[in-house]
PLY file of the C-alpha trace (Angstrom):
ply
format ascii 1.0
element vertex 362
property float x
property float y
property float z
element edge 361
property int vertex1
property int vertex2
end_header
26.56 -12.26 -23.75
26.05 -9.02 -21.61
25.64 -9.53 -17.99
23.72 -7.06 -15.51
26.46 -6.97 -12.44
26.04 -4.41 -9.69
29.41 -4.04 -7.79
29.00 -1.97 -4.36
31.30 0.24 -2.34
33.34 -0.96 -0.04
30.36 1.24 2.21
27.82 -1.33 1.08
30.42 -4.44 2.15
28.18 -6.04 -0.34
29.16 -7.61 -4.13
25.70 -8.38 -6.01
26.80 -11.82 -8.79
24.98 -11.39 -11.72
21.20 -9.90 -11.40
19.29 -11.52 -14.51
18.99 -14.41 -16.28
20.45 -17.12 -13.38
18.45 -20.12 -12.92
18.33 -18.77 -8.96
16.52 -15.81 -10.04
14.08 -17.39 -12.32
13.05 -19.20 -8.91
13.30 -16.90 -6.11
9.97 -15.62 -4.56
7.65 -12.71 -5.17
7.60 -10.79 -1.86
5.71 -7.63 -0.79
7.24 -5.75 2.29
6.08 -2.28 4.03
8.17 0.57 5.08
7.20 2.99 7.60
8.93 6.80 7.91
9.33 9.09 10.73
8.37 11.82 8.25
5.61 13.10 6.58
5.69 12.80 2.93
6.55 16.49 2.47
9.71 16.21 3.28
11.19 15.05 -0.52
14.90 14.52 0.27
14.00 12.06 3.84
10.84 10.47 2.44
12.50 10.43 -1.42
15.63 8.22 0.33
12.48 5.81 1.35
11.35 5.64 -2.31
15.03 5.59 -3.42
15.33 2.38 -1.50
12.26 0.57 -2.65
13.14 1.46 -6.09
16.18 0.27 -5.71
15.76 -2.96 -4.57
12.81 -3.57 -6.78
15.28 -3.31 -9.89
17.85 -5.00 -8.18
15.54 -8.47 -7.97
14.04 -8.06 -10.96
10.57 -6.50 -9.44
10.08 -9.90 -7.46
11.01 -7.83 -3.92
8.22 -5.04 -3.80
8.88 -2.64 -0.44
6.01 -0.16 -0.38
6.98 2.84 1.26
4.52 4.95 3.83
4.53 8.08 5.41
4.60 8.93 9.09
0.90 8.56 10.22
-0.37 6.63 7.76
0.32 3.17 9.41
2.40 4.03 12.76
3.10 7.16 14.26
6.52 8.81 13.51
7.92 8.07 16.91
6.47 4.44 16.93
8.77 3.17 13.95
11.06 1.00 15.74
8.07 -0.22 17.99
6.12 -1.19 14.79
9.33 -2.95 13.06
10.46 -4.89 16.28
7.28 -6.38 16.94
6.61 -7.63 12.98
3.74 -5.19 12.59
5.66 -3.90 9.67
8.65 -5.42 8.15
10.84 -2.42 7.72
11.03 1.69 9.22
12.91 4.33 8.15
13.65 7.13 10.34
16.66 8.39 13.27
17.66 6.33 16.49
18.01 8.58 18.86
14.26 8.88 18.67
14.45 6.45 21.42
16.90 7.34 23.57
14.11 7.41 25.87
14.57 3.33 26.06
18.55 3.66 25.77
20.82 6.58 25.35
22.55 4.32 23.52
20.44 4.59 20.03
21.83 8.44 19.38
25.22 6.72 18.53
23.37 5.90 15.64
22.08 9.44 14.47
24.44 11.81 16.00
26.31 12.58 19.11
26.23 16.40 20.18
29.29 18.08 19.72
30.41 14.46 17.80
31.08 13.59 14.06
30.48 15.39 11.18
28.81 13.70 8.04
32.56 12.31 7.02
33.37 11.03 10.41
30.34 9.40 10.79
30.43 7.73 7.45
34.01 6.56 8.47
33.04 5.39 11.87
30.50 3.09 11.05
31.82 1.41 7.29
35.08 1.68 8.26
35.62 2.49 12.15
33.45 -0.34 13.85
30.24 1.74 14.53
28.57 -0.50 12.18
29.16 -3.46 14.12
28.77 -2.24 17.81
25.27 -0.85 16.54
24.01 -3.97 15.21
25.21 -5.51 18.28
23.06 -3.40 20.24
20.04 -3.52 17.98
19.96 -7.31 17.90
18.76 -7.19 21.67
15.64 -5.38 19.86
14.81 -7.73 16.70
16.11 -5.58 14.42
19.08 -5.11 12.20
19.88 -1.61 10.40
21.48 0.55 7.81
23.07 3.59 7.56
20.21 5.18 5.24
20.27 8.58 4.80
22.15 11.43 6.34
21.60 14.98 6.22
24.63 16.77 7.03
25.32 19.17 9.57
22.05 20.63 10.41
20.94 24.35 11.60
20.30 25.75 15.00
16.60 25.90 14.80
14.07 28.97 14.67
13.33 31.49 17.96
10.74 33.85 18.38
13.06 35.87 20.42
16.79 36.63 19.72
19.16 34.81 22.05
22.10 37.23 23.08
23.51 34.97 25.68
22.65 31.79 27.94
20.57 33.42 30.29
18.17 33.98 27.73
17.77 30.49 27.30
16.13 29.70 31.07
12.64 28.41 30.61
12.75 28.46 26.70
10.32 25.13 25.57
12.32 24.24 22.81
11.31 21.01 20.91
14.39 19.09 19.92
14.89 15.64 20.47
17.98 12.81 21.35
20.34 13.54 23.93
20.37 17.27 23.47
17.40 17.61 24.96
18.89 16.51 28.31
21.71 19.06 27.52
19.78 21.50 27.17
17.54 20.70 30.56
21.19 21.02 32.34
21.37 24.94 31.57
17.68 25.92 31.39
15.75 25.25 28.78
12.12 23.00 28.74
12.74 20.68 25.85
9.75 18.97 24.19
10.51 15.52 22.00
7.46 16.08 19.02
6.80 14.61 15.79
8.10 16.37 13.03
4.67 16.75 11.11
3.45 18.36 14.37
6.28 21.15 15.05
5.15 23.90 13.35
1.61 24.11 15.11
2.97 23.55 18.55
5.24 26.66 17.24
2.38 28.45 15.82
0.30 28.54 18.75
2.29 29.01 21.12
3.11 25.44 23.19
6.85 25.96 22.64
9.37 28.77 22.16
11.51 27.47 19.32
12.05 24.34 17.54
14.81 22.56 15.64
14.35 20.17 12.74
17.04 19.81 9.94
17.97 22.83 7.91
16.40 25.45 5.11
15.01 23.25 2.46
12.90 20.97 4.89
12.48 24.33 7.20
11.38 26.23 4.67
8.72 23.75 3.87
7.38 23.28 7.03
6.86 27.01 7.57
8.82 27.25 10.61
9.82 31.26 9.19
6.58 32.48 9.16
5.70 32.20 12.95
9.57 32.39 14.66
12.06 34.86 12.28
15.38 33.64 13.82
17.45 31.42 12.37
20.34 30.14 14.87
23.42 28.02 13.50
25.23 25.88 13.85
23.01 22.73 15.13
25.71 21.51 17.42
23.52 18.77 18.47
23.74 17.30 14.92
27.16 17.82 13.20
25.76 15.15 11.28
22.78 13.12 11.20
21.90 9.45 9.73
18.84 8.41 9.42
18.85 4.41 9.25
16.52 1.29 7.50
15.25 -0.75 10.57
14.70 -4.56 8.87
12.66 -7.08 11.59
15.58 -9.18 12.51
13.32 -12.65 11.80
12.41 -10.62 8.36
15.59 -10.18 7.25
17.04 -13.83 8.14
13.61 -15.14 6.04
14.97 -12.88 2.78
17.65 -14.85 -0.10
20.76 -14.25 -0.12
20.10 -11.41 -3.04
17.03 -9.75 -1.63
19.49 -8.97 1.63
22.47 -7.72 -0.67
19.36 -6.01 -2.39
18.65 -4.18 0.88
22.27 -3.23 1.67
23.44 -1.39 -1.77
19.82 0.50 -1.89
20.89 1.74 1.94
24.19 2.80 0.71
22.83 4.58 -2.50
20.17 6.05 -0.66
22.94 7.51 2.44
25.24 8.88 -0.36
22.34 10.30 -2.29
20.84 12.26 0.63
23.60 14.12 1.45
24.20 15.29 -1.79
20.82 16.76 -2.30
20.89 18.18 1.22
23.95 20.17 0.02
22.60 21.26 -3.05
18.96 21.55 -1.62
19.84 23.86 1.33
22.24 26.65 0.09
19.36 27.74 -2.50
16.84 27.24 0.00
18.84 30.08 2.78
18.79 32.53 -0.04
15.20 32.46 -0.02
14.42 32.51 3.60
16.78 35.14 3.97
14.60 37.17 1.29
11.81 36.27 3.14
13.38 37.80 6.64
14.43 35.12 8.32
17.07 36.64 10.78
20.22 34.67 10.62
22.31 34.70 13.87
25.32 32.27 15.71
24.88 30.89 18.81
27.17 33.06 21.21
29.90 31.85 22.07
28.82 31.26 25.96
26.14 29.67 24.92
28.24 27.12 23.00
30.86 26.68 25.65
28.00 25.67 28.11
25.96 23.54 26.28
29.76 21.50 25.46
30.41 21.62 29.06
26.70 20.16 29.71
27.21 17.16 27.12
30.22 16.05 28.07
29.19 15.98 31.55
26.31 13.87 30.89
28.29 11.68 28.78
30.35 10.87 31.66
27.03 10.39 33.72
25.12 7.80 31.14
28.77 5.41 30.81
29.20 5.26 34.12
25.67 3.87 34.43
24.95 2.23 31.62
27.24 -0.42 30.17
25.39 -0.57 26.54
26.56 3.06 26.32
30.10 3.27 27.77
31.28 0.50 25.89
29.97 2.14 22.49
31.19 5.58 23.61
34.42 4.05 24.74
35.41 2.84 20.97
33.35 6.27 19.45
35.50 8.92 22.03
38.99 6.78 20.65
38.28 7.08 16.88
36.31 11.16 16.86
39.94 11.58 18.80
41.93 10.00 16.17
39.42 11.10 13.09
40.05 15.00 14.68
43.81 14.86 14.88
43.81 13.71 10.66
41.25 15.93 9.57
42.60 18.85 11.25
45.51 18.69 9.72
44.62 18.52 5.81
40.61 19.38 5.36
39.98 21.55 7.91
42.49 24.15 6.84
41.79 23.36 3.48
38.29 24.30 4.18
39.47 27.50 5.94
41.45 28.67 4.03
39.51 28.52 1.08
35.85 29.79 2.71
37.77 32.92 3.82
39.65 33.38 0.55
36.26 33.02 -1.40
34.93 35.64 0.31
37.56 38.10 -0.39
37.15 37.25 -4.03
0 1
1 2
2 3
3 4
4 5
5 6
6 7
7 8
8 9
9 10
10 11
11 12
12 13
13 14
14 15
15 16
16 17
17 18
18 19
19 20
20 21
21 22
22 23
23 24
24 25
25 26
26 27
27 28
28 29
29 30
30 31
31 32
32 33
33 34
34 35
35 36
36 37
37 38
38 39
39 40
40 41
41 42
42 43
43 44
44 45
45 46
46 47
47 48
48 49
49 50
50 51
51 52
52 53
53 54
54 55
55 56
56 57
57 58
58 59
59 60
60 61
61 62
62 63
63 64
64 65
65 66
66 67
67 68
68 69
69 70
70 71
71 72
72 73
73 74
74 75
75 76
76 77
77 78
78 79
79 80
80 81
81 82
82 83
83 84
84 85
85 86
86 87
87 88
88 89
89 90
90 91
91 92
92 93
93 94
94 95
95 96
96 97
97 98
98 99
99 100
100 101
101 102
102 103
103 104
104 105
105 106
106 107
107 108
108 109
109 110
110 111
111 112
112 113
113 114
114 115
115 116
116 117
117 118
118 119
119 120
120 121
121 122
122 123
123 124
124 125
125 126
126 127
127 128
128 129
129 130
130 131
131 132
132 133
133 134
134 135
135 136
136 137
137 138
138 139
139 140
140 141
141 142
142 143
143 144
144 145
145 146
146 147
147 148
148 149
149 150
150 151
151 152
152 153
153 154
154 155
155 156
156 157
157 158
158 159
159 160
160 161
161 162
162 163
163 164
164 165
165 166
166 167
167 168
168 169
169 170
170 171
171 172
172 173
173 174
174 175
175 176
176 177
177 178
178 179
179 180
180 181
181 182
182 183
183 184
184 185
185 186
186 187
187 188
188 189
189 190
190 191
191 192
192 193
193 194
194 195
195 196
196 197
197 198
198 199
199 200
200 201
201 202
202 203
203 204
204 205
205 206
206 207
207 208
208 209
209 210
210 211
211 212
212 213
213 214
214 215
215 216
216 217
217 218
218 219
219 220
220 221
221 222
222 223
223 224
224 225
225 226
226 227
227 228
228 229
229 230
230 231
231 232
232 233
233 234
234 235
235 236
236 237
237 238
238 239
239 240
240 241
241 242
242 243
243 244
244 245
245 246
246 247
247 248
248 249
249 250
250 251
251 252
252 253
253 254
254 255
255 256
256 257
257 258
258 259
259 260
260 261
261 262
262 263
263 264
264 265
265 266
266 267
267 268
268 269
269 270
270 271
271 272
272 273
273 274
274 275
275 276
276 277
277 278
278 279
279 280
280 281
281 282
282 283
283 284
284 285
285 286
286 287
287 288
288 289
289 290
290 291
291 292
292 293
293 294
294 295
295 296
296 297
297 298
298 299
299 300
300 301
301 302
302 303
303 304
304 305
305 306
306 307
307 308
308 309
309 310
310 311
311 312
312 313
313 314
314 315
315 316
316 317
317 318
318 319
319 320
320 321
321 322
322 323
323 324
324 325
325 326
326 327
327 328
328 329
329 330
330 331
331 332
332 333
333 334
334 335
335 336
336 337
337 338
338 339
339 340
340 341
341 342
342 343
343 344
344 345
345 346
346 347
347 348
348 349
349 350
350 351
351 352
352 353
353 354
354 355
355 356
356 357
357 358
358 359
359 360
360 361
């Protein structure tokens, strides 16, 4: 007799027993959840992890666990996820913490750190490192438990209207960007402005800000961002990596069997893997066609990067020494990025060197 088994990664931390044909199945109930985004539907790869999830765990149960997934707008506003799925207005939200670092600093531990882990170390920190736990720890104190749900990879600079030859050019630049690099930014100049992604490119179009960030070229190149700002700054410092996470209702989740919540998990895991791998693919053919367009690819100079690391690690030290949610998260996060940076340095990083500058000899 063939049995349907679904066996995660140790990422997951989840083993599924058998799927079909158990007795527990045949009496487990139908349930019909919603899931709100921080994006628009536009955006395939960030919306599609959404759908990948709620496909997911439909097959997983056997179509008895229905999540029904809805765009940013449609039901709550993109920045109002976590409001919505705390409260029980809607069961589940997908979409990045440090959208709400405005209530703690502490959520962009769960999205990205400026000047912190890449995609790898990130992944690491939070199956393998602790950051899983310390996170959930945190969230509990707002109804809500999460997953690591999508993640997007080292993202680009954003788009300027003007070129930036050095920091002085960045004084008084309204720059929408959100998270803790926003109050980086603020340190050395610059006006930032914390919008909704479906709304960045007419604040950019007409004129209420100087720049924006978002992700990188496939998502920038379909929001239009190089037809009313032609350059193109890398690398997005702020975001050496960026996870997107499911928020579950904390009183939601504890109501779900025991298969409907390992149901949840390996569909977050899928969906995190999955992402990344399309971003990669995604965004390499997506440059070659903004840069046929004219999009005017440029680095940040390098004073430009040496301030803005001064400026974050500054007002690191400022948020632990205030705020004990924070220090003791970026306590355990500064021991492993030093530990994860001594390994990697040693084997992929020169790896990687090596063989970028070799390939481009070739």
């Amino acid at each position: 007799m063939k049995r349907r088994t679904v066996i995660t990664s140790g990422a997951a931390g989840a083993v599924l027993a058998p799927l079909a044909g158990s007795a527990n199945a045949q009496s487990e109930p139908s349930i019909t959840w919603r899931m709100v985004s921080s994006f628009p539907k536009s955006l395939d790869v960030l919306f599609g992890a959404m759908k990948l999830i709620a496909d997911r765990v439909s097959a997983l149960t056997d179509g008895k666990f229905q999540i029904h997934p809805f765009g940013a707008g449609e039901l709550v506003p993109g920045l109002k996820v976590l409001d919505a799925v705390q409260s029980g207005g809607v069961e589940c939200g997908h979409g990045p913490s440090y959208f709400y670092v405005g209530k703690d600093p502490t959520f962009t531990f769960d999205t990205a750190l400026p000047f912190g882990l890449n995609t790898r170390q990130q992944n690491a920190w939070m199956y393998s490192g602790g950051g899983l736990e310390l996170m959930r720890e945190f969230l509990r104190g707002y109804n809500v438990i999460h997953f690591p749900a999508a993640n997007s990879g080292a993202q680009m600079g954003g788009w300027f209207r003007k070129e930036i030859n050095g920091i002085d050019d960045l004084k008084g630049l309204r720059f929408r960007i959100p998270g803790l690099a926003g109050r980086i930014l603020a340190k050395i100049g610059v006006v930032p402005q914390q919008i909704a992604p479906g709304d960045v490119f007419t604040a950019l179009e007409t004129g209420t800000i100087d720049a924006a960030e978002f992700v990188g070229p496939h998502d920038d190149e379909k929001l239009g961002f190089y037809q009313v700002a032609p350059y193109y700054y890398y690398p997005g410092w702020w975001e050496g990596s960026a996870q997107a996470s499911l928020f579950v209702n904390l009183d939601k989740w504890n109501g779900l069997p025991p298969r409907y919540q390992a149901a949840i998990e390996v569909a977050c895991a899928e969906a995190n893997a999955w992402s990344t791998a399309e971003y990669d693919t995604l965004n390499m053919r997506a440059m070659q066609r903004l840069a046929a367009r004219g999009a005017k690819l440029r680095p940040f100079p390098k004073d430009v990067l040496d301030a803005c690391y001064d400026a974050a690690f500054s007002l690191y030290d400022e948020i632990a020494a205030e705020n004990a949610n924070f220090r003791k998260i970026y306590e355990a996060w500064t021991s492993y990025r030093k530990d994860s940076d001594s390994w990697l340095r040693i084997v992929e990083n020169s790896y990687d060197s090596y063989v970028y500058d070799r390939s481009k000899r070739t």
